[in-house]
Residue, then its C-alpha position, 0 to 999 in steps of 0.5 A: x500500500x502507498x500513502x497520500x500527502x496531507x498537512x495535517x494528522x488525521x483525527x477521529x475514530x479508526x485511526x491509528x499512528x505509526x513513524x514514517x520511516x526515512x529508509x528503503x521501503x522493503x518487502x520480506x519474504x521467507x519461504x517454506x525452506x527458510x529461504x529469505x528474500x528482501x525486495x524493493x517497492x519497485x521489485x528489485x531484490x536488496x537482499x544481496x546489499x544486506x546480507x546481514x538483514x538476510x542471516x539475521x531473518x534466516x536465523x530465526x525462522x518462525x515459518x513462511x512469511x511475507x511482511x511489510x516494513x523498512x530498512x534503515x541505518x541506525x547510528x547514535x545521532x539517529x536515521x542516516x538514509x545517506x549512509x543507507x544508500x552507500x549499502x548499494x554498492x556492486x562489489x560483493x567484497x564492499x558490500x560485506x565490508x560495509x555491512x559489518x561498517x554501516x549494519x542495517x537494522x528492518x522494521x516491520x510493519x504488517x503481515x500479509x501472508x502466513x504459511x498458506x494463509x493470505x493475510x491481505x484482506x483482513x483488518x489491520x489490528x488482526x494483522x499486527x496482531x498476528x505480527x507482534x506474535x510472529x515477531x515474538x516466535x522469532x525473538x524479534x523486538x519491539x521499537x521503544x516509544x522513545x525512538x532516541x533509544x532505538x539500537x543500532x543494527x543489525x537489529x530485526x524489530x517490529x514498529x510501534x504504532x498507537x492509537x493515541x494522537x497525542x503520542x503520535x504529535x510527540x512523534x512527529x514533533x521529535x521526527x526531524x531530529x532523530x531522521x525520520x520522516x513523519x507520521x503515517x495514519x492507517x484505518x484499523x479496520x483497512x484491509x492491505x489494497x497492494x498498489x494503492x493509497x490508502x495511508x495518510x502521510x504527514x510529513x515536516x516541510x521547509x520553504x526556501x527562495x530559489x532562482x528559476x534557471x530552467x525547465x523541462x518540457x512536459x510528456x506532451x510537448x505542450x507546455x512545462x513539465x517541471x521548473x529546474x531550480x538554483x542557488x547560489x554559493x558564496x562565489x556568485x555561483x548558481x548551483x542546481x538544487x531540484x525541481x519543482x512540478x507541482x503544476x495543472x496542466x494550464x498552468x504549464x502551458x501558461x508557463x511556457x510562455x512566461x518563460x520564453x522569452x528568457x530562454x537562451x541563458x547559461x544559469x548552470x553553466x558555471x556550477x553544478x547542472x541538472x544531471x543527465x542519464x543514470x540507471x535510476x533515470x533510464x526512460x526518462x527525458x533529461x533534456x532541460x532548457x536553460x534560462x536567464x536567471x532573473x525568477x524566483x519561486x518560493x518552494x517547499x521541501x521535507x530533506x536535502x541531501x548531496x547538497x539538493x532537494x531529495x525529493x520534487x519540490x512542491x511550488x508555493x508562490x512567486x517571489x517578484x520581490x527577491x532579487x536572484x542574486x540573494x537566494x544562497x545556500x545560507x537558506x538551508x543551513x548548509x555548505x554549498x556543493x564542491x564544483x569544479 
């Protein structure tokens, strides 16, 4: 199941709370002969990345399983996703070395099968019920309500999750500091709908001033598909941070020609440009154009990381009042890129 976006924490009765975890979404399946299989939302199999994950799960074998939950690393100062992501190395000899360097730890969050037995349509509260006692079979523990105390891996728990709105205000409000993401809030009564929304995600945002120095065209070729956003370091350097697409599809055409007629300049030509083709971008168009840097948008983001947006920035407002040149990497606290 997914999650849809929301400002607020959902209220009422039937709800109930659980961390947003900020890690590798990951299915767990065991088989009948102990085999251990870790996959990603996407399908692809992680278990060669943790084997350490996978020699803890293979330890304790409660039976036939497939659950839902979270891979994450777990250091003193909290959840460390950039160190998650050096897991996914190619070479097997780095692998082994990082997973006794950079352990692993997986969370649990919901059961879907058992043996023969599918677990998908029942509610929820039977399926962490039937969790917290497979868990248990395994010697696998149960995440404090205090997630400073979480230990660090390789640690194989189940997630804490409440009724109480209050507790899950706590959550959220200590979510920042110990790298998590929000909260999500889930129906106790809600059966598991694979591929769909049925969630509710909250999570912390921040707003910063950024420069406008370009823009992809969008699928259809009519108008903009997202706005290529800059700021500048100590140097007068424009340096990519992320985009922004947060458009309907009039206003992309309307886009298109605000911006034409500042189409021709060099914003990045200098710092750090959009990236171009990866394995993670096969299929998808990296052509941008570049623009003359004189717009600023006010945007909305949750993480930065490598010295960007980790994720698509939501577009708030235009800021005719900001000149360009004073949008700088000051806004997010840290250090601009290396470049050059």
């Amino acid at each position: 199941m997914l999650a849809t976006s929301e400002s607020e924490i959902p209220r009422g009765e039937g709800w109930t709370y659980e961390p947003k975890w900020d890690g590798f979404r990951t299915i767990v399946a065991v088989g009948e002969g102990g085999d251990v299989r870790l996959v990603s939302r996407d399908g692809r199999p992680l278990g060669r990345y943790f084997p350490e994950i996978v020699e803890l799960v293979a330890e304790r074998p409660p039976g036939a399983f497939v659950a839902d939950g979270e891979l994450l690393v777990i250091r003193p100062t909290g959840m460390e996703f950039d160190q998650l992501q050096l897991r996914l190395h190619p070479a097997e000899s780095r692998v082994r070395k990082l997973s006794g360097e950079i352990p692993a730890t997986l969370i649990l969050f919901d059961l879907l099968r058992e043996a023969d037995e599918d677990l998908a349509s029942l509610p929820l509260r039977t399926r962490r019920e039937r969790l917290a006692k497979l868990a248990a079979s395994a010697g696998a523990g149960v995440m404090p309500d205090d997630l400073n105390a979480v230990p660090p891996g390789p640690e194989l728990l189940v997630a804490p999750w409440t009724a109480d709105v209050t507790l899950a205000e706590a959550w959220f409000a200590d979510a920042a500091g110990v790298g998590q993401d929000g909260i999500v809030a889930k129906r106790e009564e809600q059966a598991y709908l694979s591929g769909e929304r049925g969630w509710v995600k909250v999570k912390h945002r921040t707003t910063a001033d950024c420069v406008v120095g370009g823009y992809r065209v969008a699928k259809d070729g009519q108008g903009v598909g997202s706005l290529l956003l800059g700021l500048y370091d100590g140097d007068g350097v424009l340096h990519y941070v992320g985009h922004t697409s947060s458009f309907k599809a009039a206003e992309r055409r309307q886009l298109r020609e605000v911006l034409a007629p500042l189409e021709g300049g060099e914003s990045f030509g200098r710092g750090r440009g959009p990236g171009g083709q990866s394995r993670w971008s096969a299929g998808r168009d990296t052509e941008w154009v570049d623009l003359e840097p004189s717009l600023v948008c006010e945007v909305s983001f949750d993480r930065v990381q490598y010295g960007r947006f980790r994720h698509a920035a939501r577009f708030e407002r235009w800021r005719p009042d900001r000149d360009p040149r004073s949008c700088t990497f000051e806004q997010l606290g840290i250090e601009p890129p290396s470049w050059g």
